[in-house]
C-alpha positions in Angstrom: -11.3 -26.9 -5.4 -9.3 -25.2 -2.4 -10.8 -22.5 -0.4 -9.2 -19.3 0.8 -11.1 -16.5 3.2 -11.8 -13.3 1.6 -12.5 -11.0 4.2 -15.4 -13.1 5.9 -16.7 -14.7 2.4 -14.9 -18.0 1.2 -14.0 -18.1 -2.3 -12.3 -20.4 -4.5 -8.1 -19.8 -4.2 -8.2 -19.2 -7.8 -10.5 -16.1 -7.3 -8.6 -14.5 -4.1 -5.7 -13.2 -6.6 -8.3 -11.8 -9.4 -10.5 -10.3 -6.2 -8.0 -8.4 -4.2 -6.3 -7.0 -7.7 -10.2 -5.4 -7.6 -9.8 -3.4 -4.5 -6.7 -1.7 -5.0 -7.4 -1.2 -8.4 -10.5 0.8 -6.6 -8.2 2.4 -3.9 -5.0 3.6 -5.4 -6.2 7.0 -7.0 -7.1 7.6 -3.3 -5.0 5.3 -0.9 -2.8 7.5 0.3 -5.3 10.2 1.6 -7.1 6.8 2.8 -4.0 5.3 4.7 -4.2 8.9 6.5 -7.7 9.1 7.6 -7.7 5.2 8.5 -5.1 5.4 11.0 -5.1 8.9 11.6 -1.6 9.4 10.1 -0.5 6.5 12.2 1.0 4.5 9.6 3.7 7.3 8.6 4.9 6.6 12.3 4.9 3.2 11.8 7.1 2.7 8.4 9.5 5.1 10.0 10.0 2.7 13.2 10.2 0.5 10.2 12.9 1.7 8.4 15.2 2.7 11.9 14.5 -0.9 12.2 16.2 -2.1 8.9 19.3 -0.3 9.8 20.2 -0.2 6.2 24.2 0.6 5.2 25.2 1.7 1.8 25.4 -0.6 -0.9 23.1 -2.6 0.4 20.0 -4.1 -2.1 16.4 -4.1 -0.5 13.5 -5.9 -1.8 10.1 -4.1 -1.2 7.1 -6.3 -1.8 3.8 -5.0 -2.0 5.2 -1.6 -2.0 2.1 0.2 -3.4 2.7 4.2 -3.6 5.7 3.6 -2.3 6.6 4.9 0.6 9.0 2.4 2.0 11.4 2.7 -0.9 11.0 6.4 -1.1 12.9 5.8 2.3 14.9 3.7 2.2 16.7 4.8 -1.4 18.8 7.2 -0.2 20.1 5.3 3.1 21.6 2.3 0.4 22.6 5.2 -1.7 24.2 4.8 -5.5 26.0 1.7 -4.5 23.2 0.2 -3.1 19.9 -1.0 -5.0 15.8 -0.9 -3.9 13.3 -3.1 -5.8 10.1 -1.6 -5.7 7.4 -4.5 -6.1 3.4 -5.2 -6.2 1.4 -7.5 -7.8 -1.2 -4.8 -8.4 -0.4 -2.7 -11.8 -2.2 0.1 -10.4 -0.7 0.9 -7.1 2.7 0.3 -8.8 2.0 3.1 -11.4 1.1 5.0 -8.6 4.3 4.4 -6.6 6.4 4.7 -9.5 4.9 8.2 -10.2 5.2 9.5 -6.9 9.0 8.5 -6.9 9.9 9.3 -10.1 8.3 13.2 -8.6 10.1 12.9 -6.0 13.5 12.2 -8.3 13.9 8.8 -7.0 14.5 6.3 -9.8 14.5 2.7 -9.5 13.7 -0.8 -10.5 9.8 -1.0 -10.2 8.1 -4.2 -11.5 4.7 -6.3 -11.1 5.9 -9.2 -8.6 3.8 -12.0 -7.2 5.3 -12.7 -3.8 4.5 -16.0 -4.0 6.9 -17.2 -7.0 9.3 -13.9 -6.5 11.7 -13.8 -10.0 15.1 -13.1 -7.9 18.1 -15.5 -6.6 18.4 -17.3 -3.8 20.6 -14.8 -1.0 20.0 -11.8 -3.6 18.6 -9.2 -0.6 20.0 -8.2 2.6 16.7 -7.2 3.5 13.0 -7.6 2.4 9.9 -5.9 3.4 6.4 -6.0 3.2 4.1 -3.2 5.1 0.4 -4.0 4.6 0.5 -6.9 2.2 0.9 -10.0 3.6 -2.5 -10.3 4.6 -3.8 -9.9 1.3 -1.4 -12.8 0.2 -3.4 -16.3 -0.8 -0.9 -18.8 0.7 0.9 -16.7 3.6 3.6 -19.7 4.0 4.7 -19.9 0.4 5.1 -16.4 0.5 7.1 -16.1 3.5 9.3 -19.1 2.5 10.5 -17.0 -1.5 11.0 -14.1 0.8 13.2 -16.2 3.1 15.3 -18.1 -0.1 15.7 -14.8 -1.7 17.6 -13.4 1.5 20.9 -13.4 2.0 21.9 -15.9 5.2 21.7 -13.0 7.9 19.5 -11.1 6.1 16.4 -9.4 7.6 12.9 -9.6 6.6 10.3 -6.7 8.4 6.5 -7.5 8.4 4.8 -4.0 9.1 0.9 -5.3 9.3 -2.6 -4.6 11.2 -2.7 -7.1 14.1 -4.7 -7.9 17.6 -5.3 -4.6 18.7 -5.0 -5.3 23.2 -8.6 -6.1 24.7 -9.1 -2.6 26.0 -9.3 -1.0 22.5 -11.1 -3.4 20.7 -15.0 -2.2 20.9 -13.7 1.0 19.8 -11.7 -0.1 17.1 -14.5 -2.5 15.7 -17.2 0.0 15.8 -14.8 2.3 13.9 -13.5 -0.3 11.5 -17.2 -1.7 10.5 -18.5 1.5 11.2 -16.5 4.9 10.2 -14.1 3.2 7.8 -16.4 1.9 5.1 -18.4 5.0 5.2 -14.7 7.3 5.1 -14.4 5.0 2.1 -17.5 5.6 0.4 -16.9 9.7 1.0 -13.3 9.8 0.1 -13.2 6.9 -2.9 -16.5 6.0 -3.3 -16.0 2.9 -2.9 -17.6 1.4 0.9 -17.2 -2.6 -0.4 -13.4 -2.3 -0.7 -12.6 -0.6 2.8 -15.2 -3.1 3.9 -12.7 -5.9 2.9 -9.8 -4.7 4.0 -11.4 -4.1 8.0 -12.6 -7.8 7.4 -9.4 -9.2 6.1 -7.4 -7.7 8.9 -9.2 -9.9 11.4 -8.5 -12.8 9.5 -4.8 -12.0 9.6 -2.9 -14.7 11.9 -2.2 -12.4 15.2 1.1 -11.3 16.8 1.7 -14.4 18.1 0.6 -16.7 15.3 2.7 -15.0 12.8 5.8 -15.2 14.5 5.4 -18.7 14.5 4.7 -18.8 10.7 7.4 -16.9 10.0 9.7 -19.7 12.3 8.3 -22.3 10.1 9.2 -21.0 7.0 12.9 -20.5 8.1 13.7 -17.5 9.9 15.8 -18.6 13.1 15.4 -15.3 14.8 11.5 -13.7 15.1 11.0 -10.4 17.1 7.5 -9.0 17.2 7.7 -5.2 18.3 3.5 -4.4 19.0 2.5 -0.7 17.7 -0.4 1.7 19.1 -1.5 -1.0 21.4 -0.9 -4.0 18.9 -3.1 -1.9 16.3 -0.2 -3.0 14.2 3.1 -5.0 14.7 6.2 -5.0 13.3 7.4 -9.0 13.0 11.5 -9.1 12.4 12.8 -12.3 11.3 16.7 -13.3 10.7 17.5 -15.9 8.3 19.4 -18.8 9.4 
């Protein structure tokens, strides 16, 4: 049997899938309001660099993978327009319903479906652009991930990697006390849950850093890799062009 890091604990690859489903089954009533305390409304700043980023035209079609509540295709929707087409995506039922409902409210309808990113049920070149903000980490096997996102690009197409990274050396007592510190406690107050926000500080230091993603995302066949470093590397936005 393989084994896979959850958080700090190794468990058996088999259980990663089954153990992540867990938390965000825990944290979507809540994630939003969560997202917003965590980063101190960071991450609305970020996934709108994000989206100036994709540069999306009308009629364009946009694969969002582990969109959660959904605020990536909220946004991007109406810069593809009628001709264009958004997939919203997650392997977690929960967060999806979530998203779905928060679009629907918002009168956005559009193809919403539970998706494992790492056997994605789309044809090769399908996408002009895919994104993931927040999710990769979470993924078992990273590679095989990033290699279905690159086949079901376009050649030319664009996939954006918003995620936590190495935060620069300056910041980082601060940020550790606050992530082992503040955030499980935040999570305990606001979704009663401390174990889940727990996991997610741990399993953003287990993420590859700036560097070491770009290079992942090289090897699995994106010619072109930009890493644009957010709030001091807190997060990063990785850019990769497909050959």
């Amino acid at each position: 049997m393989k084994s896979t890091h959850f958080g700090f604990q190794s468990v058996d690859e088999a259980e990663k899938a089954a153990r992540v489903r867990d938390v965000f089954d825990s944290v979507a009533p809540r994630y939003d309001l969560m997202n917003d305390l965590m980063s101190l409304g960071l991450h609305r700043a970020w996934k709108a660099y994000t989206v100036l980023v994709a540069n999306l035209k009308p009629g364009q079609r946009v694969l969002d993978i582990a969109g959660g509540t959904g605020d990536l295709a909220l946004a991007f929707a109406p810069r593809v327009g009628r001709q264009g087409l958004v997939v919203h995506t997650d392997i977690n039922e929960a967060m999806l319903r979530t998203g779905r409902e928060r679009l629907l409210n918002a009168g956005v309808v559009l193809p919403t479906l539970v998706c494992d990113a790492e056997n994605l049920p789309f044809a090769e070149g399908y996408f002009d652009v895919v994104s993931v903000a927040f999710g990769l980490r979470n993924m078992t096997h990273k590679e095989r991930a990033l290699e279905e996102m690159q086949r079901v690009l376009r050649p030319g197409g664009k996939l954006l990697v918003l995620e936590f990274s190495k935060v620069a050396p300056p910041l980082r007592p601060v940020y550790d006390w606050y992530s082992f510190q503040v955030l499980p406690r935040l999570g305990q107050w606001i979704a009663g849950d401390a174990h889940s926000y727990q996991y997610l500080a741990e399993s953003i230091r287990m993420h590859p850093d700036q560097q070491s993603l770009k290079t992942l995302m090289q090897g699995s066949g994106f010619g072109h890799v930009d890493c644009h470093n957010l709030t001091a590397g807190i997060a990063a936005l990785h850019v990769g062009i497909k050959c």
